[in-house]
C-alpha positions as CSV (number, residue, x, y, z in Angstrom):
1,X,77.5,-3.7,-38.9
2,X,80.1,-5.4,-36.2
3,X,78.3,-3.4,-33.5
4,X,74.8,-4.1,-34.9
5,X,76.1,-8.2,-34.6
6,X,77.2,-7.4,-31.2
7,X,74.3,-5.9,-29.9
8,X,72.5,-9.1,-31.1
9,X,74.7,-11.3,-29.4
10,X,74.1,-9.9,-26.5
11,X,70.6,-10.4,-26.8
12,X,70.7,-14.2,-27.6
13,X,73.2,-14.6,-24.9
14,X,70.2,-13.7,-22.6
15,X,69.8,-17.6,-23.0
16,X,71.6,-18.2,-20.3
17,X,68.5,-17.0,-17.7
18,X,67.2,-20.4,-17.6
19,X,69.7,-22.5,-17.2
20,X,71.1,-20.3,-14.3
21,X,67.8,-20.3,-12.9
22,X,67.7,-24.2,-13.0
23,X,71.3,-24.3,-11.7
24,X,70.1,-22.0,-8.6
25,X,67.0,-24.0,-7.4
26,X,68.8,-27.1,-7.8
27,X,70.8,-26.5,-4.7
28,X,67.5,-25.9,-2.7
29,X,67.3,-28.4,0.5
30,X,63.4,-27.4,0.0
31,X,62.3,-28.5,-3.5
32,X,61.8,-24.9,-5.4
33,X,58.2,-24.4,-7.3
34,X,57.8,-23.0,-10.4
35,X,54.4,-22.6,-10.1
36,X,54.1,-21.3,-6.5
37,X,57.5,-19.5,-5.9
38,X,58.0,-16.5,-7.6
39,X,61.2,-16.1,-9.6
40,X,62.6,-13.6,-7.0
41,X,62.7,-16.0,-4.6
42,X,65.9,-17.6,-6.1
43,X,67.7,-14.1,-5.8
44,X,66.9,-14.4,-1.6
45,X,69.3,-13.8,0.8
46,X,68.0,-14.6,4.1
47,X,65.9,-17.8,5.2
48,X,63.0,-15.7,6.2
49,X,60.3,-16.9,3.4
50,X,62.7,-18.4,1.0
51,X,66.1,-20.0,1.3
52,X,68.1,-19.6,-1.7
53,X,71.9,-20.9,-1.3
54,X,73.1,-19.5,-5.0
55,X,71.7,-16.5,-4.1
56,X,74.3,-14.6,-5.4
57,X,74.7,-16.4,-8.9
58,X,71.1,-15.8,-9.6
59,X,71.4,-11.9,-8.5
60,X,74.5,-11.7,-10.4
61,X,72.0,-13.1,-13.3
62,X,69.6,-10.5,-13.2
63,X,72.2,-7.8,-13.6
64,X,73.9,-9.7,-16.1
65,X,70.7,-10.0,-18.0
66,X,69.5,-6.4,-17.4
67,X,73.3,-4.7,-18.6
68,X,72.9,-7.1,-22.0
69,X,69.4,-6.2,-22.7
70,X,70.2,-2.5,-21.9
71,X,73.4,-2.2,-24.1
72,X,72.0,-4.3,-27.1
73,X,69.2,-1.8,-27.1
74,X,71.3,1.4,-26.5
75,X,73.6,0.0,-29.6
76,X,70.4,-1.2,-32.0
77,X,68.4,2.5,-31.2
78,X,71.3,4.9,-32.0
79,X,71.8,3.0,-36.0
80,X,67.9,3.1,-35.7
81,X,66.8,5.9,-38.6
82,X,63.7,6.9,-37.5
83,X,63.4,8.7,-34.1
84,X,60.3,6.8,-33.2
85,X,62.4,3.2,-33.7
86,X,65.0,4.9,-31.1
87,X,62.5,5.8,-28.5
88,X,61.8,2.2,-28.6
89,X,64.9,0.5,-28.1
90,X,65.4,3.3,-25.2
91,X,62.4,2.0,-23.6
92,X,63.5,-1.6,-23.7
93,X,67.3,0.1,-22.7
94,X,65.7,1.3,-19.3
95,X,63.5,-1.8,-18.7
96,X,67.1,-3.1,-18.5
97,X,68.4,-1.3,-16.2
98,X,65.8,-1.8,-14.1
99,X,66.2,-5.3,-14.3
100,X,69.7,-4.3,-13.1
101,X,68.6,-3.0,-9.8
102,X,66.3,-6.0,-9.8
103,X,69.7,-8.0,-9.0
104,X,71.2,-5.2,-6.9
105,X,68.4,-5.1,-4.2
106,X,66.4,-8.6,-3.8
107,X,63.3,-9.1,-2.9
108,X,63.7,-9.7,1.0
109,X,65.9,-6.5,1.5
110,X,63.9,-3.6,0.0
111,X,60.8,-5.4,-0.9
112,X,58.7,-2.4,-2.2
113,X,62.2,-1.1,-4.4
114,X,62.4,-4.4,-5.5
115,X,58.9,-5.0,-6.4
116,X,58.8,-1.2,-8.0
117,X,62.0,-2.1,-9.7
118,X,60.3,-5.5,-11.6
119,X,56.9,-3.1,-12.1
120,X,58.8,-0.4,-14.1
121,X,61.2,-3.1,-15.9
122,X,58.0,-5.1,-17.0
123,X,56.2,-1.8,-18.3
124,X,59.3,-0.2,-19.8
125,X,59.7,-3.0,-22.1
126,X,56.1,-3.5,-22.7
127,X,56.0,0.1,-23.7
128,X,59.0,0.0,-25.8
129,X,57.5,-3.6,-27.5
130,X,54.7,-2.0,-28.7
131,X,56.8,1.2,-30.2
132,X,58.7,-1.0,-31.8
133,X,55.9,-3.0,-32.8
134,X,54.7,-0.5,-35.0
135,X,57.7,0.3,-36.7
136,X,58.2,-3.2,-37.2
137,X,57.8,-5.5,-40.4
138,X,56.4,-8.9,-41.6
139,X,58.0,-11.5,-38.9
140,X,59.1,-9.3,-36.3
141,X,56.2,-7.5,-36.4
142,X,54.2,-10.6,-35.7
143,X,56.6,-11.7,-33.0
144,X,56.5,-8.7,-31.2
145,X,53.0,-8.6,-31.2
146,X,52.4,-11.6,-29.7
147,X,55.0,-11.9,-27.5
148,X,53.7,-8.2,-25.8
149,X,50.1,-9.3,-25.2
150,X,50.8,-12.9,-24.0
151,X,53.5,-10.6,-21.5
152,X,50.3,-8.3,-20.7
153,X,48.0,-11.3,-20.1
154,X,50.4,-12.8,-17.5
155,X,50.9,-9.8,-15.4
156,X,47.3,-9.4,-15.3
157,X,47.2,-13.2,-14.4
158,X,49.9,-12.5,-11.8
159,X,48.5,-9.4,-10.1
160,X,44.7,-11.3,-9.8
161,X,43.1,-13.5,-7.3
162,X,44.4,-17.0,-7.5
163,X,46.4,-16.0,-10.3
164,X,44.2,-17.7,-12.5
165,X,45.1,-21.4,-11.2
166,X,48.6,-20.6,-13.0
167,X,50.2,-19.9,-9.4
168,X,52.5,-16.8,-9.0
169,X,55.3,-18.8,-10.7
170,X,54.0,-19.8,-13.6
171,X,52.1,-16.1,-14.0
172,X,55.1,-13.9,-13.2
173,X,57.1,-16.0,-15.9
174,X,54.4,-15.5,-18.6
175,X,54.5,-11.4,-17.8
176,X,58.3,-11.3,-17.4
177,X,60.2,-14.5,-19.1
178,X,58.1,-13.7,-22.3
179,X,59.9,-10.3,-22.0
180,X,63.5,-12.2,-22.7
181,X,62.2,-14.6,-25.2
182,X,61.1,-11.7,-27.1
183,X,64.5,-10.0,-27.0
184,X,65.9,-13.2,-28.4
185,X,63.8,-14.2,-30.8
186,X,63.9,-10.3,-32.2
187,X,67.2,-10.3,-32.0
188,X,67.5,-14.0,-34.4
189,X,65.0,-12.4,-36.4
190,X,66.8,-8.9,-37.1
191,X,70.1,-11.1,-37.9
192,X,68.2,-12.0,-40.9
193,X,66.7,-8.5,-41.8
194,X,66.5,-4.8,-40.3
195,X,62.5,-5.6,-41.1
196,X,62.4,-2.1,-39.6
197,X,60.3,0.7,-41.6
198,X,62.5,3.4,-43.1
């Protein structure tokens, strides 16, 4: 039970993305834009398309976020009791550490690692939402659910033409940021009940 409440904490402590990412655009000289600048951009550490003095706060963020998401996973799938539940939470686990060499290599260093590294972190979890979907009950079931397929319909948004009018910003968040809110809104929701089938 203490590692179970652990593992959960770490999950809601994911909280901390946004504000970090506020605190890191706010020291922009150039205003950031959540609609047209992608959430990369923050993590830059050269002036050559975007010019990000916290750089290394908001890097230090993704890897942060990535190692919490990872080891709440890796703690919630091994008291899992069904083998499908675990392959789940070892989806989301790798999606994390993925987001971790998100933070290691930013976007204008390696941009096809980094790019590969957000691709494979956004389909990992994805993948291990809807696992877990169906082992899933009531609330959390629901909740996972949605919060997959409103992830899907953003990267869609995100990889098309005009990104729908959303702008890359806005479209990247709905296929990745809805990724986080889902870990810590299961995470509130399995503090209440497992609401896993047994």
């Amino acid at each position: 039970m203490k590692h179970r409440r652990a593992a959960l904490a770490l999950w809601v402590a994911t909280v901390a993305y946004w504000p970090l990412q506020v605190l890191v655009a706010s020291s922009w000289s150039v205003p950031y834009s959540i609609r047209d600048n992608v959430i990369s951009d923050l993590g830059a550490v050269t002036c050559e398309k975007a010019c990000s003095p916290d750089h290394a706060l908001m890097n230090a963020t993704f890897v942060g976020v990535g190692a919490a998401t990872a080891l709440g996973a890796v703690i919630l799938g091994r008291q899992a009791a069904r083998s499908v539940t675990r392959w789940g939470y070892g989806l989301v686990a790798a999606s994390g550490v993925a987001t971790i060499v998100v933070g290691f290599i930013p976007l204008d260093t390696i941009p096809v690692a980094h790019a590969l590294a957000a691709q494979i972190h956004f389909g990992l979890q994805v993948a291990g939402m809807i696992v877990l979907a169906i082992e899933y009950t009531g609330s959390l079931f629901w909740w996972t659910t949605v919060c997959a397929a409103v992830s899907v319909v953003g990267g869609i948004a995100f990889v098309s033409p005009g990104h729908w009018g959303l702008g890359a910003g806005y479209s990247e968040r709905l296929a990745l940021d809805t990724l986080n809110v889902w870990t810590i809104g299961a995470a509130l929701l399995l503090a209440r009940a497992p609401a896993v089938r047994r």
